[in-house]
N, C-alpha and C positions, 0 to 999 in steps of 0.2 A: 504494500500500500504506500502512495506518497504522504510524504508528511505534508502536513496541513497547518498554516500559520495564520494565526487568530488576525484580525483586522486591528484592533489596537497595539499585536507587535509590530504591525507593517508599518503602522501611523507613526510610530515611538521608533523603528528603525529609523525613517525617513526626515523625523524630525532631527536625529543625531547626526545622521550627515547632512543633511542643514546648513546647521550649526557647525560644525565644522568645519565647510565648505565657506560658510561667513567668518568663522577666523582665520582660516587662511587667507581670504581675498583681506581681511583687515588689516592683518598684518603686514603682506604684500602691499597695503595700501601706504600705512602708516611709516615702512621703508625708503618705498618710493618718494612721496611727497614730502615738501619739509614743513615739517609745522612750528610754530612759533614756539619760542620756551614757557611760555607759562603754561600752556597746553600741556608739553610733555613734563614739568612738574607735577600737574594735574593728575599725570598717568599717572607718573611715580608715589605719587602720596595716594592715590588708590589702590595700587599695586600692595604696599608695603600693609597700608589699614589690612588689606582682604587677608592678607597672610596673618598679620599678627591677630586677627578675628580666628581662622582657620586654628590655627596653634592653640591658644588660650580655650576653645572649643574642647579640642581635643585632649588636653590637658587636664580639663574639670567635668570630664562625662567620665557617669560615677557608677554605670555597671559597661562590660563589652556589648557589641552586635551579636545574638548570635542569628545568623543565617547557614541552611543547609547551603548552600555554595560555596561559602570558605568557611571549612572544617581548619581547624588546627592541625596542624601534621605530627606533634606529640603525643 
């Protein structure tokens, strides 16, 4: 039998390359053109906030994930 893929994985694959496809074209954008510095300061202090958010998340969540798709290999 073939395998059979639900419409909402189809939606959710196609959404991720996308999305994808809009950061590469962004970044190829962002290389290309030059944009003024307070813009790419902009970047920077967004860049840095979303990581140090990311971290500090991850730092103070107070039980694991557990999902059957990553098992521990212990």
């Amino acid at each position: 039998m073939g395998s059979r893929v639900s419409a909402k994985s189809a939606i959710s694959c196609c959404a991720a390359i996308s999305g994808l496809a809009f950061g590469i074209l962004t970044i190829l954008v962002v290389l290309i053109l030059p944009l003024p510095s307070i813009v790419l300061d902009l970047f920077l202090a967004i860049s840095i906030t979303l990581s140090i958010l990311i971290l500090m998340t991850s730092l103070f969540i107070q039980r694991r994930w557990n999902s059957p798709r990553f098992r521990p290999s212990f």
